[in-house]
C-alpha positions, -999 to +999 in steps of 0.1 A: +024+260-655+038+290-634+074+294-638+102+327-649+130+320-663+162+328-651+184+355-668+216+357-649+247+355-665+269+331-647+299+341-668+301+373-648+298+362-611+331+361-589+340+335-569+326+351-537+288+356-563+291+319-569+292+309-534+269+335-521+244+319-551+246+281-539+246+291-500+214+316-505+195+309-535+202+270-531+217+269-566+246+278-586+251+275-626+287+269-636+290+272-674+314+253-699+328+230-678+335+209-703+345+212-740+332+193-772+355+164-772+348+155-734+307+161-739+315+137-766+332+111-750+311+114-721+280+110-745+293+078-761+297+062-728+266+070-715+250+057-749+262+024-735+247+023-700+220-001-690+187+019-679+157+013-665+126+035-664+111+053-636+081+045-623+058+073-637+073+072-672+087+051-697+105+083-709+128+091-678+153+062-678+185+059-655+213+040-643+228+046-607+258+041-592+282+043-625+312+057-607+328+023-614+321+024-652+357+035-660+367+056-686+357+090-688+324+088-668+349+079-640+373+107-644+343+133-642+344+126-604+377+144-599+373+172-631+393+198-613+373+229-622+346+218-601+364+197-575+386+229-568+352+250-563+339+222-543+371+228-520+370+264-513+331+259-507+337+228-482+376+239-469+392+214-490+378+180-478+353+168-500+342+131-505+318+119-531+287+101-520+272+088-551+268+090-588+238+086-613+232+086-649+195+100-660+179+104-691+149+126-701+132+112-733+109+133-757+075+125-740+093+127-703+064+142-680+086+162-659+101+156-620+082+172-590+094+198-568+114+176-545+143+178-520+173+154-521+182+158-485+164+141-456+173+142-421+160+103-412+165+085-450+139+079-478+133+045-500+145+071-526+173+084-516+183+057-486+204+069-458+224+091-477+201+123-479+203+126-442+240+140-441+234+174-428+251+194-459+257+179-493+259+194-528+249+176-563+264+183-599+241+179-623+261+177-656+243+184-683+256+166-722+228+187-736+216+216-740+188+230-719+156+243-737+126+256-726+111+225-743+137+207-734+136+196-698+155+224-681+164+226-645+133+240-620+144+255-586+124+272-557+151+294-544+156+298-512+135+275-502+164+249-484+161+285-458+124+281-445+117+274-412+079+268-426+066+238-423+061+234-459+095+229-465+092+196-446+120+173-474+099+151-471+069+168-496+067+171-531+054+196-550+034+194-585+046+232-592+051+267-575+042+300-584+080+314-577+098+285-590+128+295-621+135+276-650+173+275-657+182+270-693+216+264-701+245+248-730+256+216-727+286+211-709+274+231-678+269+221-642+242+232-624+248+228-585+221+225-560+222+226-519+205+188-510+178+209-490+162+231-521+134+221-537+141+214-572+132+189-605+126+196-639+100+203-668+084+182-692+100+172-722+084+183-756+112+190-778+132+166-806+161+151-782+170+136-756+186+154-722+215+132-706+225+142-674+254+130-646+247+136-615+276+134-586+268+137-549+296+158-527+296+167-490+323+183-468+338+152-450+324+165-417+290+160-425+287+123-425+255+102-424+228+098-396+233+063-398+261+038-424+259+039-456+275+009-477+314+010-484+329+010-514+343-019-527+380-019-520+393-041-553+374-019-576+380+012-558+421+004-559+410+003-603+402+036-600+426+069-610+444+080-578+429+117-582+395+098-582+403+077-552+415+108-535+376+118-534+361+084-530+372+079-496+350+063-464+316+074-473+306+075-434+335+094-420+320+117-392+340+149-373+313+150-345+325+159-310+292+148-286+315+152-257+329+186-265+330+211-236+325+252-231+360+257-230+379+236-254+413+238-255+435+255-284+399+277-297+406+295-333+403+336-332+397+334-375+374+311-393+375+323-429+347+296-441+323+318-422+335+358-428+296+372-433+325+387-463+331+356-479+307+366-506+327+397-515+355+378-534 
């Protein structure tokens, strides 16, 4: 299988490198973003989730929707390193779309070259891959190998025009796709648009993985998505709440004129410098 693996050192990147990595090359590593007592915790929890296989192997299991599990799979939704990122990358409103638990058993075949955004819905990923801008972090509770199902990314390819970058098509490889390797308790975050998956599995262990969905709160749906449910929702921490708020929210303006009143001169969130930070 064609692949390189990636050697940057995400300890060294600014904050300005870290943006200008998830905007252009359609992912960003954030390392130790969590310490042994929470990768822990977290791994006892998800020890006790119910899964169910996917359909092309026994040995990728998974359990969606677990943001009501309590505990500390809950409090991951608001861990402030990341939600503090997601807020100078979105302009401080972010809202959290969805949350998944996944497994990747010794034996696991590997995921395809897939994208998790698309503009009209899937039966995969239902009507919430068709917000226009929407960024996943994948938390890893294990330790990346080679052998061990690491993270596979086509760069840049959330930019082409082409139309084989339709989100709609999957790939079985690509020559220029990266294997990321990484420790556990890193993130990797992905734009919704890039094509990504991961490799087989053909080490000793397991890989368990969290997955949280975040958009800016702009960039709502094409079409509703279900509501939370407000009793168990008012169960949750208020810092989680804070982020769980109406999953369609939309700041469209189909009427808006030339001319609007009160037009901004400065728009930081889109200096061509914001990656000089």
């Amino acid at each position: 299988m064609n692949h390189q693996l990636c050697r940057q050192n995400w300890h060294q990147l600014t904050l300005g490198q870290q943006i200008q990595s998830l905007e252009v090359e359609g992912y960003l590593v954030l390392p130790d973003l969590l310490d042994e007592d929470q990768i822990a915790c977290l791994k006892a929890e998800t020890a006790q989730l119910e899964t169910t296989a996917v359909d092309y192997s026994i040995h990728q299991r998974g359990c969606p929707g677990v943001q009501f599990t309590g505990g500390a799979i809950t409090d991951l939704i608001a861990h402030s390193p990341t939600i503090q990122f997601l807020e100078t990358l979105f302009g401080n409103d972010v809202v959290m779309m969805g949350y998944d638990y996944a497994r990747s058993e010794p034996g696991h075949p590997g995921i395809s070259l897939h994208a998790d955004g698309q503009p009209y819905g899937s039966a995969i990923f239902g009507m919430q891959g068709s917000v226009p801008w929407m960024v996943r972090v994948l938390y890893y509770l294990d330790d990346l190998t080679p052998e061990v199902s690491p993270f596979r990314v086509v760069p840049r390819s959330h930019l082409s025009m082409h139309d084989d970058a339709n989100p709609y098509l999957r790939y079985k490889s690509h020559p220029e796709e990266v294997m990321v390797t990484l420790q556990a308790g890193s993130a990797v975050l992905i734009n919704h648009r890039v094509f990504h998956g991961n490799y087989p599995n053909t080490g000793d262990w397991s890989r368990d993985m969290l997955a949280i969905a975040y958009r800016p709160a702009w960039a709502g749906p094409q079409s509703d998505v279900e509501d939370w449910d407000p009793e168990q929702l008012a169960r949750l921490p208020e810092e989680v709440q804070r982020l769980m708020t109406d999953p369609n929210q939309r700041r469209g303006n189909y009427d808006g004129g030339n001319k609007p009143p009160n037009m901004e001169s400065e728009a930081a969130g889109i200096n061509p410098s914001r990656w000089d930070s």
